[in-house]
C-alpha positions in Angstrom: 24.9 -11.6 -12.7 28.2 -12.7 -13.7 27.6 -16.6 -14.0 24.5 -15.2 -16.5 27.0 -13.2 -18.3 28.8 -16.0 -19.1 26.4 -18.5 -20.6 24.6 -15.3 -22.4 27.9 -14.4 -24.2 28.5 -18.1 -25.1 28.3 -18.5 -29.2 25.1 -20.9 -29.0 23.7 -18.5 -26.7 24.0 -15.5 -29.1 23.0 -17.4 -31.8 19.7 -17.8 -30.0 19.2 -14.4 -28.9 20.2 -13.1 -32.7 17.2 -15.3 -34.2 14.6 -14.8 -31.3 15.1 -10.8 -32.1 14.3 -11.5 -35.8 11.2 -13.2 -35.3 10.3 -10.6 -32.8 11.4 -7.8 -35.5 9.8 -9.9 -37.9 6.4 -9.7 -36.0 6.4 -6.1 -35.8 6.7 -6.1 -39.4 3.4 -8.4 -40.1 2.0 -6.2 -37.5 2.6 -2.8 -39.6 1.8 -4.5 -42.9 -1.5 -5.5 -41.6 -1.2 -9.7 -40.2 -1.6 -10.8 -37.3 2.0 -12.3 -35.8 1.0 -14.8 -34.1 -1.1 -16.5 -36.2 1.2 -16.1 -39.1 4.3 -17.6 -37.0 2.3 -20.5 -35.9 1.3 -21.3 -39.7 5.1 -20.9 -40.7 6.2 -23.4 -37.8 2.4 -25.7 -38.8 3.9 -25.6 -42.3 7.2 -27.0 -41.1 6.0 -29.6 -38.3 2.4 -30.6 -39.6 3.5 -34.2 -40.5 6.2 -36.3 -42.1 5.8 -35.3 -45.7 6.4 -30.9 -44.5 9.8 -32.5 -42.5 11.2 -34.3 -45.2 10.7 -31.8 -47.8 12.4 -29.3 -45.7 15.1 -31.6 -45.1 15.1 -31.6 -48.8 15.4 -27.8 -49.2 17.8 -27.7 -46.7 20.6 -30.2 -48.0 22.2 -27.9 -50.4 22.0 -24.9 -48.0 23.9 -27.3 -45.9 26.8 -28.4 -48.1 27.2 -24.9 -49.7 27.4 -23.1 -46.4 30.3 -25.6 -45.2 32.0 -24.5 -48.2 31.9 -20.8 -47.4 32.6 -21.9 -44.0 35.4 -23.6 -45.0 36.8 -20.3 -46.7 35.6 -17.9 -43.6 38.0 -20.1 -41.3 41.3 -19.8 -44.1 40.0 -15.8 -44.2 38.6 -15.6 -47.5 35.4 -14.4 -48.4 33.8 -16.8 -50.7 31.0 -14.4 -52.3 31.5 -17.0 -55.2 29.5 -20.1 -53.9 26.4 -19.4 -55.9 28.8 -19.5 -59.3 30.8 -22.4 -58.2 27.1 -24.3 -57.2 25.8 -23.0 -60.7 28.9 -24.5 -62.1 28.5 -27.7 -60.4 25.0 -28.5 -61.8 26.0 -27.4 -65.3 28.6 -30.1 -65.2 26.7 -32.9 -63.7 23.9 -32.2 -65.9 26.2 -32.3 -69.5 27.9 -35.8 -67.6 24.5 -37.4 -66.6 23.2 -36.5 -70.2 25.7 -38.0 -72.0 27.0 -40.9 -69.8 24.3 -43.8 -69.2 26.5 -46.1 -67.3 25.7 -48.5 -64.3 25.0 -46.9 -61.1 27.9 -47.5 -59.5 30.1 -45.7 -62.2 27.3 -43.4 -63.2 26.8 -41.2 -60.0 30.7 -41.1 -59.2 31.5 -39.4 -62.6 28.4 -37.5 -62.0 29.2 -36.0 -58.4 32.9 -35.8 -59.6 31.9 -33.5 -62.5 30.1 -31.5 -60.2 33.3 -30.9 -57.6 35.9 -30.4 -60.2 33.4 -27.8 -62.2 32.8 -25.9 -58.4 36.7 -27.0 -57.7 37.9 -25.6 -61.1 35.6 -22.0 -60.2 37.0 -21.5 -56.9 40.2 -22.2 -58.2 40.1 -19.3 -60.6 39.6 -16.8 -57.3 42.3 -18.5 -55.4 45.0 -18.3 -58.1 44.0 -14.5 -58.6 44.3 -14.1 -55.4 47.4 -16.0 -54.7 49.3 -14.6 -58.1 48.1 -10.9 -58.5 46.4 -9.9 -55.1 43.3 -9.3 -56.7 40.1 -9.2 -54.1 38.0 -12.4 -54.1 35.1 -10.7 -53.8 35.6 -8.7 -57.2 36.7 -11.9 -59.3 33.6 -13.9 -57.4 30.8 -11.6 -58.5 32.2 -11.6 -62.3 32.4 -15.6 -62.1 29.1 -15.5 -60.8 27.6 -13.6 -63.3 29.7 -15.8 -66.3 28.7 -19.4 -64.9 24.5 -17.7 -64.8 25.3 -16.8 -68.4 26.9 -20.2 -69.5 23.9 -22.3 -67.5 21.4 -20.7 -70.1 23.6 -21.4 -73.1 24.3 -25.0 -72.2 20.1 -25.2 -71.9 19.9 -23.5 -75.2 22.3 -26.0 -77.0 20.2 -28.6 -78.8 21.6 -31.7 -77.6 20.7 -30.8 -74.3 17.2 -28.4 -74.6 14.5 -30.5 -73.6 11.6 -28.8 -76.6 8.5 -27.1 -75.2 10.5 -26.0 -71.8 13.0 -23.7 -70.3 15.5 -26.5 -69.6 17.4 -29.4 -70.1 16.9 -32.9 -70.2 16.9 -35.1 -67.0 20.0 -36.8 -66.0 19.7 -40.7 -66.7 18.2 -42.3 -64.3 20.9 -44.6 -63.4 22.2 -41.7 -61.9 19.7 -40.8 -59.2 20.3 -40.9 -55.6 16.8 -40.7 -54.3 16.7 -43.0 -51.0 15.0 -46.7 -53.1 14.4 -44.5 -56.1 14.4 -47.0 -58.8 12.1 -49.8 -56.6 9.7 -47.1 -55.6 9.0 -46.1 -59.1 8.1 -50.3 -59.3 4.2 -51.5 -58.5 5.3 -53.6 -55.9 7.3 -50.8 -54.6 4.5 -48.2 -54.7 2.2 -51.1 -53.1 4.5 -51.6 -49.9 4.9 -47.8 -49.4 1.2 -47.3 -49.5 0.7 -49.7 -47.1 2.4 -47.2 -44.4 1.3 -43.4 -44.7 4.5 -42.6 -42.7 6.5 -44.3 -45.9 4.1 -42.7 -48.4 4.4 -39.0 -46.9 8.2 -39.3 -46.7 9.5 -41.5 -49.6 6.5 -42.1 -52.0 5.6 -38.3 -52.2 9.1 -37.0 -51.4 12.3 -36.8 -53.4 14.2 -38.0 -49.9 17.7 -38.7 -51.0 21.1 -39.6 -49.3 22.2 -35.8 -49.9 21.3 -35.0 -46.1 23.4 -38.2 -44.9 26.8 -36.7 -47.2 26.1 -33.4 -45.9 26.8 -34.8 -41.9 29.8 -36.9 -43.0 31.2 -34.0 -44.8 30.8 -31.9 -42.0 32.4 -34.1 -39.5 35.7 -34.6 -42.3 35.8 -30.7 -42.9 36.0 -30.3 -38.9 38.2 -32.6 -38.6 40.5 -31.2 -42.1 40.5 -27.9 -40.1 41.1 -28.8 -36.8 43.2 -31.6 -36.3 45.4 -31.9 -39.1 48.6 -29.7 -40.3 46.8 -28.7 -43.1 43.9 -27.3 -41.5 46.3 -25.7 -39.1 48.6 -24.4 -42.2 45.0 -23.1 -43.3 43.8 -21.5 -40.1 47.2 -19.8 -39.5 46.8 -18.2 -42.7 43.6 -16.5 -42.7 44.5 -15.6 -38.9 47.8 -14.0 -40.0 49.0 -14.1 -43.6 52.4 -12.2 -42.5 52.9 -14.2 -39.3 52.1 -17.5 -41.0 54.9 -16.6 -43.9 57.3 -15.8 -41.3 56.9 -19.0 -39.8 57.8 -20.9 -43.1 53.8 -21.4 -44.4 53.6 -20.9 -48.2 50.8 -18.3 -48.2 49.9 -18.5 -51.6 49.8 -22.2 -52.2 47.2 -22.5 -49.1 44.8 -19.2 -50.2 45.2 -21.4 -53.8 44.2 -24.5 -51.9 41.3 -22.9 -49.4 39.6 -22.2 -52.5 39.6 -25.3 -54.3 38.4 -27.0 -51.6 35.6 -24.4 -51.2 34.4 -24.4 -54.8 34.6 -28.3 -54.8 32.4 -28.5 -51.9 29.9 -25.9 -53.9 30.1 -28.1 -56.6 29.5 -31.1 -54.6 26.4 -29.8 -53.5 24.8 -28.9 -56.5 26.1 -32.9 -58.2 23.7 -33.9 -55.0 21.1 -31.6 -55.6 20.6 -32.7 -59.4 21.0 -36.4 -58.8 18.4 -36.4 -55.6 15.7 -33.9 -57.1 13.3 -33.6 -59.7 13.4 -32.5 -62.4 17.4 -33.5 -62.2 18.2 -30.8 -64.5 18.9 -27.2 -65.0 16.8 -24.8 -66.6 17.0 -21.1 -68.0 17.5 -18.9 -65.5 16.6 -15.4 -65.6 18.6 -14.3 -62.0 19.8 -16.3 -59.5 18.2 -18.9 -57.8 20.2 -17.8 -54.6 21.2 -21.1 -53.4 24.6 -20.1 -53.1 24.0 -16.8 -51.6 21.4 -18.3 -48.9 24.5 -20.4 -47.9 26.5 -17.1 -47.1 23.6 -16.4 -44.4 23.8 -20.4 -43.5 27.4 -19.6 -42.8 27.0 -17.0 -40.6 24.4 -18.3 -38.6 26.1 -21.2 -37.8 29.6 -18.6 -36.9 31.6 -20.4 -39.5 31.2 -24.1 -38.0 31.2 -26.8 -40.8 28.8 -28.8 -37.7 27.1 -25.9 -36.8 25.9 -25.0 -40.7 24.0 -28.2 -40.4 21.5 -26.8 -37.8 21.4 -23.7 -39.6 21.1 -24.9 -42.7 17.8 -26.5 -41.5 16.3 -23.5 -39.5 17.2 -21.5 -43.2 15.4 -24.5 -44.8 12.5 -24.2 -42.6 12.1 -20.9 -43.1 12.0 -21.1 -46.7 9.6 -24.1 -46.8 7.2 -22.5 -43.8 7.0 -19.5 -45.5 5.2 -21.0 -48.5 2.6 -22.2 -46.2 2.5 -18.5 -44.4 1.7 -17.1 -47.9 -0.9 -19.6 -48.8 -2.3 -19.2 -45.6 -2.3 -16.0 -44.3 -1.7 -14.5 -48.0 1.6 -12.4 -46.3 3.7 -11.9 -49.0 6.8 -14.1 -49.5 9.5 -11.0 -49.1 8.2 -11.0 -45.4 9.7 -15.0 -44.9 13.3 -13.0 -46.2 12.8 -9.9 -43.5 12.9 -12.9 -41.1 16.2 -14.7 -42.8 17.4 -11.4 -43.2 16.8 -9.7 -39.6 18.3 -13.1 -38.1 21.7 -12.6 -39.9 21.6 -8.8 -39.1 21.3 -9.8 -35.3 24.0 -12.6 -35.9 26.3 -10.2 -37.4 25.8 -8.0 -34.2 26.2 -10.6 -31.7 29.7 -9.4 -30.6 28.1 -6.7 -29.6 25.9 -8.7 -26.6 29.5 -9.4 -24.9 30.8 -5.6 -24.7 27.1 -4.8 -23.2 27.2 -7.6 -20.4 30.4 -6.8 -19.2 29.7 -3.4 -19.4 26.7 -3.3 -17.5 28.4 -6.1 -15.2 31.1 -3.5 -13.9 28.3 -0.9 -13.8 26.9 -3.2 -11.2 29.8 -3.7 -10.0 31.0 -0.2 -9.0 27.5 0.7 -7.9 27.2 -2.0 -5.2 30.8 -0.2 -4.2 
């Protein structure tokens, strides 16, 4: 019992239970509302795993999910709540919009300014909290929801400005197209490029039909550096020590306030980074009129604490969040379940994640209840 107590109240273990509990939760739902489970779950995982095209697409949906939910991951380890990344990544595609709009440059110097506008507009958002927070003690969850709110409102004036409305739509114009990153965007777009692919259905589900770009590939290499940022350097230790203990980590000679400043730059610039991705590697590489929010940076919240705050860990969960969105489609096509069911599921799983401390105390519990009974 005790050597099964141990692996069960391992991290990766509780992770697993806390999402094999939603699905079962999420069953008895379909169930009640009239679905049969099984089926529905199978279409959902069909919709995911049916062929290359369904993977790629979810790898798609899942990139930002990814980056954003390192960010608040980022801030979660420095102990702050970044409520803010779906302001800072609202920010971040308003400002590489304007710059790929405006700027028609060479590649080379075309998506650097484009990505860079993106971090410094999530940077310069998160900022704002930090400073707040640093200089007057104000909560960051109070001056995050107002940002929030303030970057929703400035997205739909930028699309309403006339250099940038595209007429007869709800947005702006694409980006120039020297500044996409779609994986051989510009020779696909070419006949002999379209010829090759069709050659190879593999290379026509997963390039030709896809928007496949190198978002996923920045989104590992980011989380390896912000790992590494947190872990291994005085920095991230300076960080750490603050969100562990503000008082402690003062006493010890850490400027507290330069470091909650800092925690949230770095935050909002990776929120920021994701969105430069997201417009550069996706259609229609622009933003649009937006009558709420399109939840991208609140999804990462849940991203972040699926994966318990681990820049490496928000990968995998940043896919199993992307899957779920993508399979769900399929599950209302399908089945004709409605779509609020696939966000019972996403939201059931984070209710049993945020329990999971819970599993320990009941294992050891019932362990020395074992215990004192054999005596």
């Amino acid at each position: 019992m005790n050597r099964a107590a141990k692996i069960l109240k391992k991290p990766f273990m509780m992770t697993l239970i806390a999402i094999f509990c939603g699905f079962v939760v999420a069953g008895l739902i379909l169930v009640a509302a009239g679905y049969p489970p099984v089926h529905s779950m199978a279409v959902l995982l069909q919709g995911v795993f049916s062929g290359p095209k369904h993977i790629s697409n979810v790898i798609i949906k899942s990139t930002p999910l990814i980056i954003a939910g390192i960010g608040v991951a980022f801030a979660f380890q420095t102990g702050l709540f970044n409520i803010g990344a779906e302001g800072q990544y609202i920010m971040g595609c308003i400002a590489s919009t304007v710059t790929g709009i405006l700027l028609d440059l060479p590649p080379v110097i075309e998506i650097p300014l484009i990505i860079a506008a993106g971090i410094l507009a999530g940077a310069l958002f998160g900022g704002i909290v930090g400073f707040l927070k640093a200089k007057f003690g104000i909560h960051e969850v109070l001056t995050s929801i107002m940002l929030n709110w303030i970057a929703l409102y400035l997205q739909n004036y930028i699309c309403d400005l006339k250099r940038f409305h595209k007429p007869e739509t709800m947005g702006t114009y694409p980006i120039n197209k020297s500044g996409y990153t779609m994986v051989l965007g510009s020779w696909k777009a070419t006949t002999e490029g379209k010829e090759r692919l069709l050659s190879s259905r593999f290379l026509t589900d997963t390039l030709l039909k896809t928007d496949v770009n190198v978002g996923i590939i920045a989104a590992v290499i980011l989380a390896v550096v912000i790992s590494f940022l947190l872990n291994r350097t005085t920095k991230g230790f300076e960080l750490r020590a603050v969100g562990a203990n503000r008082d402690a980590a003062e006493f010890s000679g850490i400027n507290v306030s330069r470091n909650i400043l800092h925690s949230m730059i770095i935050s909002g610039g990776i929120c920021g980074l994701a969105a430069a991705l997201y417009i550069t590697g996706n259609s229609p590489h622009g933003i649009t009129t937006l009558a709420a929010f399109e939840n991208t940076g609140f999804n990462a919240l849940g991203v972040c604490l699926i994966a318990s705050s681990s820049p490496v860990g928000c990968i995998f969960a940043g896919l199993l969040f992307g899957g779920l969105l993508y399979g769900g489609q399929s599950m209302q096509y399908v089945v004709h379940a409605p779509s609020e069911i696939i966000n019972i599921v996403i939201g059931v799983i984070i209710f049993f994640v945020a329990l999971v401390h819970i599993i320990p105390m009941i294992l050891t519990r019932y362990a020395k209840g074992g215990r004192k009974h054999a005596e």
